[in-house]
Jmol script that loads the backbone (N, CA, C; Angstrom):
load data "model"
ATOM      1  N   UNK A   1       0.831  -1.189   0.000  1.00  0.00           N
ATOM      2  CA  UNK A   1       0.000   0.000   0.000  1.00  0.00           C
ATOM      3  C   UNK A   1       0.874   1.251   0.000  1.00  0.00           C
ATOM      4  N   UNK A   2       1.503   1.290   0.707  1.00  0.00           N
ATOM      5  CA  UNK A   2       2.692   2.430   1.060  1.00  0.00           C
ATOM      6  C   UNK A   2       3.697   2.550  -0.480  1.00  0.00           C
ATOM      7  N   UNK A   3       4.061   1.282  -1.115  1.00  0.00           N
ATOM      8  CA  UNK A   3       4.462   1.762  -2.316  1.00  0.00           C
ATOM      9  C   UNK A   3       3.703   2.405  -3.296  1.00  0.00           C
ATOM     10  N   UNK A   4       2.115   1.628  -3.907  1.00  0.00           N
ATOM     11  CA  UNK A   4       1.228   1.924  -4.028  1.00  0.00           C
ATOM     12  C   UNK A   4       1.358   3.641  -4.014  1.00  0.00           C
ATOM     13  N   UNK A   5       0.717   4.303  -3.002  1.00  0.00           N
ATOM     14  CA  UNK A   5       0.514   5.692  -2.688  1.00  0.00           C
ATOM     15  C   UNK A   5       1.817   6.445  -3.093  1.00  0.00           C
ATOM     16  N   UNK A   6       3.351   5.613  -3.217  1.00  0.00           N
ATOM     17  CA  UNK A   6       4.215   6.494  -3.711  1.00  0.00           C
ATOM     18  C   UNK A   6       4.625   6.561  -4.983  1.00  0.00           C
ATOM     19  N   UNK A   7       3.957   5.438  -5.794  1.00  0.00           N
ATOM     20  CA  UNK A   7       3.947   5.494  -7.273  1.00  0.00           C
ATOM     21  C   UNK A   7       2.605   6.480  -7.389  1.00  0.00           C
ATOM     22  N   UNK A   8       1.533   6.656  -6.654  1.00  0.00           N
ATOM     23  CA  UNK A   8       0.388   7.707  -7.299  1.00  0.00           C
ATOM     24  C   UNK A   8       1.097   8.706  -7.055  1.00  0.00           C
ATOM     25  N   UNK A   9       1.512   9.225  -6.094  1.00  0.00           N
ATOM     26  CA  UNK A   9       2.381  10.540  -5.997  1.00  0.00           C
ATOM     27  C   UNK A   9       2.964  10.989  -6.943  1.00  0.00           C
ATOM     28  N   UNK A  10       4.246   9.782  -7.306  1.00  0.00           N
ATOM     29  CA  UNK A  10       4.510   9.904  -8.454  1.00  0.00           C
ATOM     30  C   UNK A  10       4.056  10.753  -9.284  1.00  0.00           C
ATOM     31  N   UNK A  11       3.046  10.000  -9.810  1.00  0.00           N
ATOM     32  CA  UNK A  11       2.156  10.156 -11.488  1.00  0.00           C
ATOM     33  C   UNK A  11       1.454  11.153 -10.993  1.00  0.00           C
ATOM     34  N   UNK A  12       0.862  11.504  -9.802  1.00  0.00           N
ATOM     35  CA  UNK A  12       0.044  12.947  -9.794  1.00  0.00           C
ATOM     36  C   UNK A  12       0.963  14.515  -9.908  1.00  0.00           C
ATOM     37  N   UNK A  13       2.628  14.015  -9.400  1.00  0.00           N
ATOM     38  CA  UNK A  13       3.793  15.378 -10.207  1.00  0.00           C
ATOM     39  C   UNK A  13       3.725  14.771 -11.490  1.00  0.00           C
ATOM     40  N   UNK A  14       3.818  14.027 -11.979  1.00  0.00           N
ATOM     41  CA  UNK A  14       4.181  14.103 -13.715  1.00  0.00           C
ATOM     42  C   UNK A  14       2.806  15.160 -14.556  1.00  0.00           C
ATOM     43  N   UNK A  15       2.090  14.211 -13.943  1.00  0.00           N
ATOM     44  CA  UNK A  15       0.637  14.715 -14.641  1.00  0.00           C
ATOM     45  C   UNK A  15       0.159  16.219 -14.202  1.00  0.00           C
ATOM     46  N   UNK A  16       0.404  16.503 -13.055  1.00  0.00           N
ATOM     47  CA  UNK A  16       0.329  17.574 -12.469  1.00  0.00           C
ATOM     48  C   UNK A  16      -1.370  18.028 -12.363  1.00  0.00           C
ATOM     49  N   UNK A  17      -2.120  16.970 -11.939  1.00  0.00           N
ATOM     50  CA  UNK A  17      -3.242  16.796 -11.832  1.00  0.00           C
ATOM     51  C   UNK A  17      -3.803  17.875 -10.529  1.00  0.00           C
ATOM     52  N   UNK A  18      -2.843  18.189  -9.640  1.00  0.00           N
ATOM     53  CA  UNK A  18      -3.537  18.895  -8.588  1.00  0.00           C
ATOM     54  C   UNK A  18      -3.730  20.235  -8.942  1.00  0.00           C
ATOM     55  N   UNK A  19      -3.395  20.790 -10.371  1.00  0.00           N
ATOM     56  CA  UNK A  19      -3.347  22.117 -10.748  1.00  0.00           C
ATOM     57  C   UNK A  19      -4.815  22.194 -11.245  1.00  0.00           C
ATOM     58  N   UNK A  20      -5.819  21.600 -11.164  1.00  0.00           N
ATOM     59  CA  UNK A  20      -7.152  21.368 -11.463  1.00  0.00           C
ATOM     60  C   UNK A  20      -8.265  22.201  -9.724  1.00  0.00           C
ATOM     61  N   UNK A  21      -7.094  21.907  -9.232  1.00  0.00           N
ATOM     62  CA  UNK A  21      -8.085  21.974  -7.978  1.00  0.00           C
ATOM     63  C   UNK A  21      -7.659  23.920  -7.527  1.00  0.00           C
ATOM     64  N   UNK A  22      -6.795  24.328  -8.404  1.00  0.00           N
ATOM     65  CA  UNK A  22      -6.468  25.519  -7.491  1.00  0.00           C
ATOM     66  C   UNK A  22      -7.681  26.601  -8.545  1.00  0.00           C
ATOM     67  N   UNK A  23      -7.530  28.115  -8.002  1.00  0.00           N
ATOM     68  CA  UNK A  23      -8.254  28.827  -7.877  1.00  0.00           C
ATOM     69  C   UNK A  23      -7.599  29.573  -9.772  1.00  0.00           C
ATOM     70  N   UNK A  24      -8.668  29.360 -10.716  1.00  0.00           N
ATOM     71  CA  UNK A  24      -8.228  30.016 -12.083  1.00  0.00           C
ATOM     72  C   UNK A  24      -7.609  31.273 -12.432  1.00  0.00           C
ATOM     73  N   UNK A  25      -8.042  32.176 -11.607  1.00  0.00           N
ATOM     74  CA  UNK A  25      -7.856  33.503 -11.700  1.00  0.00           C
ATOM     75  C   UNK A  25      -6.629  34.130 -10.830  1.00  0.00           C
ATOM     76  N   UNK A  26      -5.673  33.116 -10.518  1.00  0.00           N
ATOM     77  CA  UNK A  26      -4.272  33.288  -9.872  1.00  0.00           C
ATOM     78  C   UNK A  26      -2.946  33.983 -10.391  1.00  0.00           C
ATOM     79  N   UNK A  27      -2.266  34.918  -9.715  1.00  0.00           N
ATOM     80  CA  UNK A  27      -1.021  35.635 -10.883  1.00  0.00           C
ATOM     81  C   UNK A  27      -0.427  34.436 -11.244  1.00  0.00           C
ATOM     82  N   UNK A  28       0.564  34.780 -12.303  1.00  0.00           N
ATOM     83  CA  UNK A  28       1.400  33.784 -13.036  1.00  0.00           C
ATOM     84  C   UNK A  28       2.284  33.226 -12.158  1.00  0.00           C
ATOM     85  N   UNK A  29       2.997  34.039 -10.934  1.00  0.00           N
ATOM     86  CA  UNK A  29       4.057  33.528 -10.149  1.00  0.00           C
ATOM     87  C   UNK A  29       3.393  32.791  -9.219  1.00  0.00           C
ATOM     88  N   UNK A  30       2.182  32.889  -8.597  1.00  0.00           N
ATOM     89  CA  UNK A  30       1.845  32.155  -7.867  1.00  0.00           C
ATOM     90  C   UNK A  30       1.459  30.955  -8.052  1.00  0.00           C
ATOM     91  N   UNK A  31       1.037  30.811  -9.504  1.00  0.00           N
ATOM     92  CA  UNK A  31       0.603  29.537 -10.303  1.00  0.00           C
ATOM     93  C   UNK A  31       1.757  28.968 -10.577  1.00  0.00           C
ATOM     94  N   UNK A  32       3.166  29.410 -10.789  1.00  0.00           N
ATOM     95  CA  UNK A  32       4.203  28.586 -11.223  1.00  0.00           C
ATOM     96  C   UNK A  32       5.376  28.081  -9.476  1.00  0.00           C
ATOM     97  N   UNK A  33       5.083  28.941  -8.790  1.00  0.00           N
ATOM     98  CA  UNK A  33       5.426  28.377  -7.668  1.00  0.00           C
ATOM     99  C   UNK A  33       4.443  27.117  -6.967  1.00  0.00           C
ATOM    100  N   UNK A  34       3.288  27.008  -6.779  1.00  0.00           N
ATOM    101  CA  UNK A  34       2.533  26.543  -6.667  1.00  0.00           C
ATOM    102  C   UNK A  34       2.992  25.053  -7.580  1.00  0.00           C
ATOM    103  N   UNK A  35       2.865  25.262  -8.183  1.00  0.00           N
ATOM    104  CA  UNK A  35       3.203  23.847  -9.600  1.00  0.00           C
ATOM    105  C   UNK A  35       4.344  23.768  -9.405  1.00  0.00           C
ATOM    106  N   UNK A  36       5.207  24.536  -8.983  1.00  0.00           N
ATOM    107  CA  UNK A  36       6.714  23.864  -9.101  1.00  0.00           C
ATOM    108  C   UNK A  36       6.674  22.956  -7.615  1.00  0.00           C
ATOM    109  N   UNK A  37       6.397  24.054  -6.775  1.00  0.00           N
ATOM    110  CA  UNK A  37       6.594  23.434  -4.959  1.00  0.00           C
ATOM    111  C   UNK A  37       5.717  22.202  -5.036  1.00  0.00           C
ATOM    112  N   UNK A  38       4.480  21.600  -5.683  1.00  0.00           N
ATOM    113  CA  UNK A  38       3.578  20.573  -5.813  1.00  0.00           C
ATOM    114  C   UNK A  38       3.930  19.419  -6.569  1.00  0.00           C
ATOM    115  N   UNK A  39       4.816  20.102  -7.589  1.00  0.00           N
ATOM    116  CA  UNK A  39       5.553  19.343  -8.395  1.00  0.00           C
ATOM    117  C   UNK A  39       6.998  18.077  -7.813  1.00  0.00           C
ATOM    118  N   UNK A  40       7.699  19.223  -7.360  1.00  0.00           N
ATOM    119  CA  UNK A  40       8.651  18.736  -6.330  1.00  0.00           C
ATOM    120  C   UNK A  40       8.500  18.001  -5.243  1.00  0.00           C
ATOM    121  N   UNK A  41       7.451  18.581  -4.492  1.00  0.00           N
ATOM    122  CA  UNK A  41       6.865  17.704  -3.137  1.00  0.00           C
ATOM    123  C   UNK A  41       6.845  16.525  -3.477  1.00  0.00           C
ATOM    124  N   UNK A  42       5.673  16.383  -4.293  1.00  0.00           N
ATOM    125  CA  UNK A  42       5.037  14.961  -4.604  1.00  0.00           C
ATOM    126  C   UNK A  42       5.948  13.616  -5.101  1.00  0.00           C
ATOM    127  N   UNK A  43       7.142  14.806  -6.140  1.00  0.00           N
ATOM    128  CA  UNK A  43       7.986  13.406  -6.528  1.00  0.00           C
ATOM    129  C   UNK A  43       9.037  13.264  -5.282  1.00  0.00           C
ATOM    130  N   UNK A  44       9.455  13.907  -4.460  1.00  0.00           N
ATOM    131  CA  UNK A  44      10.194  13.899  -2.736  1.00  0.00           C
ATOM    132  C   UNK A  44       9.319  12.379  -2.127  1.00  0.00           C
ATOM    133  N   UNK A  45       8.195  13.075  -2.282  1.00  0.00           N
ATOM    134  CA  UNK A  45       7.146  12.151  -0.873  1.00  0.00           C
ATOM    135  C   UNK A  45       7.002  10.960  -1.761  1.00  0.00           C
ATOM    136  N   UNK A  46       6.769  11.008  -2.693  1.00  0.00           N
ATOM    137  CA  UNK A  46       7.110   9.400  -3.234  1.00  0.00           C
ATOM    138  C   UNK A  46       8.056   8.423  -3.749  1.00  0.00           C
ATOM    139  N   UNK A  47       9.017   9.355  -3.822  1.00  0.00           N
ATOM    140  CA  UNK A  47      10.429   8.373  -4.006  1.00  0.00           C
ATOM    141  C   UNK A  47      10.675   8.295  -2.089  1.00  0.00           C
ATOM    142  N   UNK A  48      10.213   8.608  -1.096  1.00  0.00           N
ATOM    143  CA  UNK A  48      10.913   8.078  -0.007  1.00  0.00           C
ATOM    144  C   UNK A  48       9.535   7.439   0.206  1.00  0.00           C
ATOM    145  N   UNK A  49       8.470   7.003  -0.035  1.00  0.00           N
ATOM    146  CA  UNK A  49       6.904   6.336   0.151  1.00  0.00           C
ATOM    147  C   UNK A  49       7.276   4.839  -0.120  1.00  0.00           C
ATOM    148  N   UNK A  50       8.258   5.161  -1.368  1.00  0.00           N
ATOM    149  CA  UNK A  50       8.631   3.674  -2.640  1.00  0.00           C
ATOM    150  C   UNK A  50       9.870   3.176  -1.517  1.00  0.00           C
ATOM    151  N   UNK A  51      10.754   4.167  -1.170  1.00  0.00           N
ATOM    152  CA  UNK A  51      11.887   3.447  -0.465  1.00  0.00           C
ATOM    153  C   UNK A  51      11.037   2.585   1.187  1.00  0.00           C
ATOM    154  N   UNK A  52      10.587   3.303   1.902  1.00  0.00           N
ATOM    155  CA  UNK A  52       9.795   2.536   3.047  1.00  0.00           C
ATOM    156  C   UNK A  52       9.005   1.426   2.759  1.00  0.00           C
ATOM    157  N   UNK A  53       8.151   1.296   1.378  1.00  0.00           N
ATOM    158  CA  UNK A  53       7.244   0.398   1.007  1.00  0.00           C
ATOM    159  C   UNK A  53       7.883  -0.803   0.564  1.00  0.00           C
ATOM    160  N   UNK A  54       9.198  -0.622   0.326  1.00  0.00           N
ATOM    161  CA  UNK A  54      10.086  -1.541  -0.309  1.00  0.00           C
ATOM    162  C   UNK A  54      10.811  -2.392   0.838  1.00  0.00           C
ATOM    163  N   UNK A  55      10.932  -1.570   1.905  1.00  0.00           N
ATOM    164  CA  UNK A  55      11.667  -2.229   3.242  1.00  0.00           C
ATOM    165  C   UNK A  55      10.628  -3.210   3.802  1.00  0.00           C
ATOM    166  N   UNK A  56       9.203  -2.431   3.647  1.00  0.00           N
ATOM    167  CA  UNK A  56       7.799  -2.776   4.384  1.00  0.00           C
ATOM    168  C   UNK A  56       7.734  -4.803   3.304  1.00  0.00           C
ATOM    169  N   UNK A  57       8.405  -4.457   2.573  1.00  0.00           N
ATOM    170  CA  UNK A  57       7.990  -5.983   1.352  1.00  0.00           C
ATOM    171  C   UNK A  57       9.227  -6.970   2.237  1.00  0.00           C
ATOM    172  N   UNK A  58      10.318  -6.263   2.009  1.00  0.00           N
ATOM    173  CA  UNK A  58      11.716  -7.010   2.236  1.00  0.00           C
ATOM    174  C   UNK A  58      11.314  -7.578   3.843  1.00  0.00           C
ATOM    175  N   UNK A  59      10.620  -6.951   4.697  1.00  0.00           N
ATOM    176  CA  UNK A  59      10.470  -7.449   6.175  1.00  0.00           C
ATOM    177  C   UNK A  59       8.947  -8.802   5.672  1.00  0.00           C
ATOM    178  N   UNK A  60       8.034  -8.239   5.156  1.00  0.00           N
ATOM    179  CA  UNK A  60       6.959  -9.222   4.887  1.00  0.00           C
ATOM    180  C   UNK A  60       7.589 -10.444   4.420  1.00  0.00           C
ATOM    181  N   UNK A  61       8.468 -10.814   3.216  1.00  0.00           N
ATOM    182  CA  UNK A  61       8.899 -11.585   2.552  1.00  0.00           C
ATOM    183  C   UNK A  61      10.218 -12.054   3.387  1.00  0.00           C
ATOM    184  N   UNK A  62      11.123 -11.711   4.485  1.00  0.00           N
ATOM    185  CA  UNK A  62      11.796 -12.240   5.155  1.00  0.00           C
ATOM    186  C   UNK A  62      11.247 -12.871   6.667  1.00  0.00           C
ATOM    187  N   UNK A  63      10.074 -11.996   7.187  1.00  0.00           N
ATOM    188  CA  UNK A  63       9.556 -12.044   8.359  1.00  0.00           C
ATOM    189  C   UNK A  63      10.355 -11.849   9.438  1.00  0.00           C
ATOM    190  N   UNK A  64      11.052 -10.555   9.671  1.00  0.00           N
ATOM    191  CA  UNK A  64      11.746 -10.712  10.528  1.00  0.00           C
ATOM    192  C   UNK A  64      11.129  -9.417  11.006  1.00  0.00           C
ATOM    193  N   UNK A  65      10.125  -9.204  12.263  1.00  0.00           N
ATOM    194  CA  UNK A  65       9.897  -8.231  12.117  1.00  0.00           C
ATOM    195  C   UNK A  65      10.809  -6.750  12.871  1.00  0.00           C
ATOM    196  N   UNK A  66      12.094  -7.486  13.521  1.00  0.00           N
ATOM    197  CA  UNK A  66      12.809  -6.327  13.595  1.00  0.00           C
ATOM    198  C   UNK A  66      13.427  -5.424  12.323  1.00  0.00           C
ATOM    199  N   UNK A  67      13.236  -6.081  11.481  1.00  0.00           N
ATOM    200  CA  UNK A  67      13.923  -5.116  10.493  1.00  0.00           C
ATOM    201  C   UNK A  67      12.858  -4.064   9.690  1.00  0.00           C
ATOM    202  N   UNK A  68      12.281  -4.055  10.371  1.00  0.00           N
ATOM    203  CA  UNK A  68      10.530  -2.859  10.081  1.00  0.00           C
ATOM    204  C   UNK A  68      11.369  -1.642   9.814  1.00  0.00           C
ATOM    205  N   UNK A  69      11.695  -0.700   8.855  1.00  0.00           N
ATOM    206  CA  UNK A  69      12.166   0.314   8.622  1.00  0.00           C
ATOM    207  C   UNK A  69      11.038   1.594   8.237  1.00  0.00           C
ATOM    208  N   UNK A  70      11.318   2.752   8.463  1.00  0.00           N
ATOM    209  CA  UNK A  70      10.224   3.432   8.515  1.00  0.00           C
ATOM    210  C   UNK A  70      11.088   5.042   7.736  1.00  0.00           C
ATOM    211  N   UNK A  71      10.277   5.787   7.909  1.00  0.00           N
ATOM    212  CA  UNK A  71      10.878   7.371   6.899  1.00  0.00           C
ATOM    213  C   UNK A  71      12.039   7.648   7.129  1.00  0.00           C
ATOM    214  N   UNK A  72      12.486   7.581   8.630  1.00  0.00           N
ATOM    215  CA  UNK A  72      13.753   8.108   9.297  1.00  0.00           C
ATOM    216  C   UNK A  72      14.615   7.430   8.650  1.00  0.00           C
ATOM    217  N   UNK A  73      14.919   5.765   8.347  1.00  0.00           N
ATOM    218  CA  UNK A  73      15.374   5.061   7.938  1.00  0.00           C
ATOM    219  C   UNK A  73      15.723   4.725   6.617  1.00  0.00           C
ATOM    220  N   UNK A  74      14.749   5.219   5.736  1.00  0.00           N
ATOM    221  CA  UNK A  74      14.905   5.950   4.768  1.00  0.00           C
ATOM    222  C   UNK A  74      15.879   6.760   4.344  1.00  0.00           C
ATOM    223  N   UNK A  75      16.004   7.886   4.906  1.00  0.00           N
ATOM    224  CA  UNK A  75      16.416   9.015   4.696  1.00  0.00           C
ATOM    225  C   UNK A  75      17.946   8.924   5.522  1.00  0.00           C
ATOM    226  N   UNK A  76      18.243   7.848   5.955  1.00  0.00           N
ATOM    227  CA  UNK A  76      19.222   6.940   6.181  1.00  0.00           C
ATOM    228  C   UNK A  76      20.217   6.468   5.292  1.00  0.00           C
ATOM    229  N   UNK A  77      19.089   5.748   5.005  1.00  0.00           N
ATOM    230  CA  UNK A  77      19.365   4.852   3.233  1.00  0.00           C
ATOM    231  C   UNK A  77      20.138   5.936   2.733  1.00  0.00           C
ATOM    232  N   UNK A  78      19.513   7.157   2.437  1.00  0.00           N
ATOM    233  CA  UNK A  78      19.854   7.995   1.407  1.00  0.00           C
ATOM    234  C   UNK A  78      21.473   8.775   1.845  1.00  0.00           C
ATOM    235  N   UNK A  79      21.592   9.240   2.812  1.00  0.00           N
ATOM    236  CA  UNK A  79      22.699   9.403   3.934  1.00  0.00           C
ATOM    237  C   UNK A  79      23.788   8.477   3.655  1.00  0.00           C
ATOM    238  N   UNK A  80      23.612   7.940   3.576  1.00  0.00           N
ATOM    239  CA  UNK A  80      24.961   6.340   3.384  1.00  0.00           C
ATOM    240  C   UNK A  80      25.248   6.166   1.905  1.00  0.00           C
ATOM    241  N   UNK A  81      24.537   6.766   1.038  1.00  0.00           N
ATOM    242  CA  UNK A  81      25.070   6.187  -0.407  1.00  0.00           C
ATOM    243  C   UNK A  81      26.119   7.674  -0.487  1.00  0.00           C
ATOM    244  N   UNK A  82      26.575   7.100  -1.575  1.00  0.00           N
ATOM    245  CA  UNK A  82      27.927   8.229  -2.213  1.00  0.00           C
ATOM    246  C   UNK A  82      27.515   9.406  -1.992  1.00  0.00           C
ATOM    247  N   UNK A  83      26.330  10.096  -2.352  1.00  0.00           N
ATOM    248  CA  UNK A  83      26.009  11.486  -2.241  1.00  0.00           C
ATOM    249  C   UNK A  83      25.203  12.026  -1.459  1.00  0.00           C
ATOM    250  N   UNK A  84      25.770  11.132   0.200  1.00  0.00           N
ATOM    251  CA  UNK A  84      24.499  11.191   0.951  1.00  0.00           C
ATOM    252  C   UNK A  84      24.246  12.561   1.586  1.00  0.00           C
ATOM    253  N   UNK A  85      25.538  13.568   1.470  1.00  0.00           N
ATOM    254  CA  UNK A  85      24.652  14.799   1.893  1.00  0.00           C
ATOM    255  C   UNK A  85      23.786  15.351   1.233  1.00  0.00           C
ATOM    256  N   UNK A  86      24.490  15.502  -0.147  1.00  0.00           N
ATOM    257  CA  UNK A  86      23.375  16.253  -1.159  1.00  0.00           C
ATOM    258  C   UNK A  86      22.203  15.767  -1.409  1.00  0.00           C
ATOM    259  N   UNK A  87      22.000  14.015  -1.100  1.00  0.00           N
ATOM    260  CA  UNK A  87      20.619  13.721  -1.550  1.00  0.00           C
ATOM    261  C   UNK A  87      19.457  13.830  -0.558  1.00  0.00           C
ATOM    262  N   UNK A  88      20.609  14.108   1.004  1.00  0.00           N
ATOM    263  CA  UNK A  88      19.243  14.563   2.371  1.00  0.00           C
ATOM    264  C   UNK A  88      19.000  16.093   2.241  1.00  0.00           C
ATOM    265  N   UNK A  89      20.144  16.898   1.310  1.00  0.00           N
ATOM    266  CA  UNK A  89      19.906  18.282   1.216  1.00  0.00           C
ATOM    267  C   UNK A  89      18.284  18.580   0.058  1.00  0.00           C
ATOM    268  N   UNK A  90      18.829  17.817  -0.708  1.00  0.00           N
ATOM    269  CA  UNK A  90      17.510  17.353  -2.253  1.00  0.00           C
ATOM    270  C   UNK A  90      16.294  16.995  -1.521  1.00  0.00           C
ATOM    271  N   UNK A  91      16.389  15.974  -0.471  1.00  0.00           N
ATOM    272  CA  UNK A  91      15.190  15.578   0.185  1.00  0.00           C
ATOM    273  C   UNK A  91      14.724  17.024   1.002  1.00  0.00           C
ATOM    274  N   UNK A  92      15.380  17.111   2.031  1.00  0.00           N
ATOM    275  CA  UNK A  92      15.050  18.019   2.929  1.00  0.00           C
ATOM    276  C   UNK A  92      13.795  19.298   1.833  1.00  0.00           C
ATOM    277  N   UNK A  93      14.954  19.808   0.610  1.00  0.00           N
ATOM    278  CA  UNK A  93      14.326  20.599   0.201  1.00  0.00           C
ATOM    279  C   UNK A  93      12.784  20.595  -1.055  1.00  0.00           C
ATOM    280  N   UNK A  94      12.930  18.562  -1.083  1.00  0.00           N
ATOM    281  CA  UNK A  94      11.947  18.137  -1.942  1.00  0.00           C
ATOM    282  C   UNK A  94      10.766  18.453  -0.847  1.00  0.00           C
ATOM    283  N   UNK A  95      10.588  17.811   0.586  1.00  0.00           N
ATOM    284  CA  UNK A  95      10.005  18.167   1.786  1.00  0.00           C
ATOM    285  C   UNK A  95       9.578  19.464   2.209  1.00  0.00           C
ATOM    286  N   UNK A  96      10.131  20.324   1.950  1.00  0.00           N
ATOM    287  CA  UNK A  96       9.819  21.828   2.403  1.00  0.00           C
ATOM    288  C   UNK A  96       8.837  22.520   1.336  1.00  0.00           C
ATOM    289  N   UNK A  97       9.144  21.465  -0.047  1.00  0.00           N
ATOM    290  CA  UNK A  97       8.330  22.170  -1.065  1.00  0.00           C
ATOM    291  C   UNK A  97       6.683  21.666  -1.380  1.00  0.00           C
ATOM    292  N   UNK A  98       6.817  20.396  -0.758  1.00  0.00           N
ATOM    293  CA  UNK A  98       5.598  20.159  -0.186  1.00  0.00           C
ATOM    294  C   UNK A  98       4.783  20.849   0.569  1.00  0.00           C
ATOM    295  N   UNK A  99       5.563  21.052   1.787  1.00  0.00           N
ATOM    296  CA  UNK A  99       5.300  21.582   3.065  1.00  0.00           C
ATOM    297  C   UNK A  99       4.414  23.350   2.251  1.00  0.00           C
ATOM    298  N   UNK A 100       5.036  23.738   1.545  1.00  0.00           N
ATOM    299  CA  UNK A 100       5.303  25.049   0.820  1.00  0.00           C
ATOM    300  C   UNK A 100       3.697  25.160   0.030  1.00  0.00           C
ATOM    301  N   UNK A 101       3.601  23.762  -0.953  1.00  0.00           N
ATOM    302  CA  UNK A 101       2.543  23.582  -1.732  1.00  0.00           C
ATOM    303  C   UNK A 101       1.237  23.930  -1.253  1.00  0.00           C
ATOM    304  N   UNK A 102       1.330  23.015   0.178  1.00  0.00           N
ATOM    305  CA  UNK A 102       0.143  23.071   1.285  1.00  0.00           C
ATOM    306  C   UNK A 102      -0.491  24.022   1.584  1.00  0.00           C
ATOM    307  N   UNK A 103       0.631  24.818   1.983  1.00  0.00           N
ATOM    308  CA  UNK A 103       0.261  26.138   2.156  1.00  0.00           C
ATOM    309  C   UNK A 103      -0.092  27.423   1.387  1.00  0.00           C
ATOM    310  N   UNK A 104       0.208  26.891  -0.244  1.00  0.00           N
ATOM    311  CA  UNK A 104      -0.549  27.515  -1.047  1.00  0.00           C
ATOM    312  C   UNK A 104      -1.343  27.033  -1.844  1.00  0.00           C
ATOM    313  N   UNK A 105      -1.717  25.670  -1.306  1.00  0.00           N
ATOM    314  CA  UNK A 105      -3.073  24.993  -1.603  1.00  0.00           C
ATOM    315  C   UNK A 105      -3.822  25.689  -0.969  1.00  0.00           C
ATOM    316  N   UNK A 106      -3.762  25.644   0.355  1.00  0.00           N
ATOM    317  CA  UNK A 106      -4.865  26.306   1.466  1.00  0.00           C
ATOM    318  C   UNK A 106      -5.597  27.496   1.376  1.00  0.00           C
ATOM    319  N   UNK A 107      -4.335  28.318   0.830  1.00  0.00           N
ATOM    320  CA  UNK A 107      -4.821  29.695   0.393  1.00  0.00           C
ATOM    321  C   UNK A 107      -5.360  29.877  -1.245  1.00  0.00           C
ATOM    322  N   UNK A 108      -5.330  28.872  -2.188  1.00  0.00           N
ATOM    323  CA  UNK A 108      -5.734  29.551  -3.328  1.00  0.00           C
ATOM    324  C   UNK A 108      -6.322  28.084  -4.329  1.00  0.00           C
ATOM    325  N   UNK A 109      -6.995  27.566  -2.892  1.00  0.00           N
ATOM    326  CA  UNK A 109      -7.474  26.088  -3.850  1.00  0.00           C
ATOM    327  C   UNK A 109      -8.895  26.413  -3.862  1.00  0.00           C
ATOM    328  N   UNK A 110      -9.710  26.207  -4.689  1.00  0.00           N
ATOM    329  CA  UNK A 110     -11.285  26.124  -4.975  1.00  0.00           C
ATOM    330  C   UNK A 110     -11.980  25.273  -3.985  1.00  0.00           C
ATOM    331  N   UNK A 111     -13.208  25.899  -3.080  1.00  0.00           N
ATOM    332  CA  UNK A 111     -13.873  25.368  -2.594  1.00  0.00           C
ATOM    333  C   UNK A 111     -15.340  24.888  -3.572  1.00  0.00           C
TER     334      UNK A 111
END
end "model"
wireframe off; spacefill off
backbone 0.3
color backbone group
């Protein structure tokens, strides 16, 4: 399920389907920040959705249930490979642009 939800993530930045839900009559910068920060978020939150969902298989299919790995652990993963600062710096800032989106979902999404 958890991979699941991070392949839709995925495909909802490619497609950029959430730009349906915001408010038409928006300036240009706010519409392209908006789409960029939504853009970014989504593919952040689902490439680390796919990495947890993948640990979540490797523990099902080994049964061991100490090896249950979760976001922190993740972002672990990412820490330890060759470019692990820059890719928690990439995360951190894939995360903030989410965080970012939200908040200009809130303010300029169609009720």
């Amino acid at each position: 399920i958890v991979m699941t939800a991070g392949v839709f993530q995925i495909r909802l930045a490619i497609t950029r389907r959430f730009r349906q839900f915001l408010l038409p009559n928006l300036s240009r910068f706010v519409r392209v920040v908006t789409v960029v920060s939504g853009t970014v978020g989504y593919v952040t939150l689902g490439i680390l959705s796919l990495i947890t969902g993948w640990s979540l298989v490797q523990v099902a299919v080994q049964y061991d249930p100490s090896e249950v790995k979760e976001w922190q652990d993740a972002l672990w993963l990412l820490a330890g490979l060759g470019r692990g600062p820059w890719l928690l710096a990439a995360t951190a800032l894939g995360l903030m642009c989410y965080g970012l989106f939200f908040v200009l979902q809130v303010r300029y999404r169609k009720l």
